[in-house]
C-alpha positions in Angstrom: 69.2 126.3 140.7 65.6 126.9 140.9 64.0 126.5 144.4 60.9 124.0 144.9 58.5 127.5 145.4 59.8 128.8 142.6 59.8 126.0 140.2 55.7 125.3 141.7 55.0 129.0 140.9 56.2 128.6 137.2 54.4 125.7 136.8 51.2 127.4 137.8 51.6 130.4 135.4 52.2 128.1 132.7 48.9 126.3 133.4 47.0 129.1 133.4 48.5 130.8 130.3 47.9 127.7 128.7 44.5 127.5 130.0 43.4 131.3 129.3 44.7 130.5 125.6 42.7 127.5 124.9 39.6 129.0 126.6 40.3 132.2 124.1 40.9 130.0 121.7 37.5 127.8 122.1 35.1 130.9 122.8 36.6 132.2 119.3 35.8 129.2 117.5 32.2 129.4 119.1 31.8 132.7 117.5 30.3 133.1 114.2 32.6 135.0 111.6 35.2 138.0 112.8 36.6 141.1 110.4 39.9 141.2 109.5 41.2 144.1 107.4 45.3 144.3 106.0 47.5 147.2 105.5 46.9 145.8 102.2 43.3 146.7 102.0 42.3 143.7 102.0 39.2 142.8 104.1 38.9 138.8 105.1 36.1 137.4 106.8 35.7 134.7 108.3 35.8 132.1 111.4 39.1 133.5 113.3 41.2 132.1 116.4 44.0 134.1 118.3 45.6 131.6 119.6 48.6 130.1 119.1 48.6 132.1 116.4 45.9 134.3 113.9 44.4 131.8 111.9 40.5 132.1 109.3 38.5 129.5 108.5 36.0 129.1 106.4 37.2 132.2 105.1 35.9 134.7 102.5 37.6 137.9 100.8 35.3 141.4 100.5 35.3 142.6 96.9 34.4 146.2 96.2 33.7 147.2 92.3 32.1 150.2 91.0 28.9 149.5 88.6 29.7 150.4 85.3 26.5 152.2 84.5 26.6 154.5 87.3 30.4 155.0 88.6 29.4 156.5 92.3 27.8 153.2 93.2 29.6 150.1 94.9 29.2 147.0 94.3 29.9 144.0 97.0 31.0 140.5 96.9 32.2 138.2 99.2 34.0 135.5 97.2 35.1 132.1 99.3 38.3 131.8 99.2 38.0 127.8 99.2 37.3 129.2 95.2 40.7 130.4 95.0 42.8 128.9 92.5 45.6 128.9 95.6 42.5 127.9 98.4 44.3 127.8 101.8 42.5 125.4 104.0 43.2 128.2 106.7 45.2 131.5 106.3 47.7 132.3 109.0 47.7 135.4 109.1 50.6 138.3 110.4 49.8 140.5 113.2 52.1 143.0 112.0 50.2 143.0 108.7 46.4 143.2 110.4 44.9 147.2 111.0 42.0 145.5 112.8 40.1 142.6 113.2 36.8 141.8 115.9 33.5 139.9 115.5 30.5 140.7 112.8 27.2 141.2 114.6 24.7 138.8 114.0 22.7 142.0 112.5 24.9 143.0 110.0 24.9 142.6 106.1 27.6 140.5 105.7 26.6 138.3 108.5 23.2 138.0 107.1 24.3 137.1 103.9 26.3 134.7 105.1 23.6 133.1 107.5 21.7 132.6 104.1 24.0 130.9 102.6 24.2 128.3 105.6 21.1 127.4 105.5 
């Protein structure tokens, strides 16, 4: 049987797991767009939270083509995934399936972009 200090001190690590997560979990969904590139080779971007579990919003998958008239050239789209024929109100995504993931900055050209299109 659990003792009274014992059971107090489990209750107080819970709270504050539970706390650290939600306050992860809020401060994520305060940031702009995150990153997130598979094993597949895949790259997502979009509004990401870590907890309970990895989950986009508002999401949007990188495209990478080669222009046909000049073959050393890439081409770059970022097509909503709410366009999909299979659109995902959020994609829950697999840790074991994720090489990296971390926030845009607010200078960069997909975050740009994607500022445009806000407005």
């Amino acid at each position: 049987m659990m003792s009274k200090k014992n059971l107090v001190l489990l209750v107080v690590v819970v709270l504050v797991v539970v706390g650290v997560g939600l306050w992860t979990n809020k401060t994520n969904k305060d940031n702009d767009y995150s990153v997130v590139y598979l094993t597949t080779g895949e790259v997502y971007i979009g509004k990401l939270t870590t907890f309970p579990d990895l989950q986009l919003r508002d999401a949007y998958i990188l495209l990478v083509t080669r222009d046909p008239a000049d073959t050393t050239v890439n081409n770059f789209q970022l097509n909503p995934i709410k366009d999909a024929l299979w659109a995902p109100k959020v994609l829950h995504l697999s840790k074991k399936n994720i090489v990296f993931y971390g926030p845009l900055l607010p200078e960069s050209v997909i975050a740009k972009k994607l500022a445009e299109q806000v407005k």
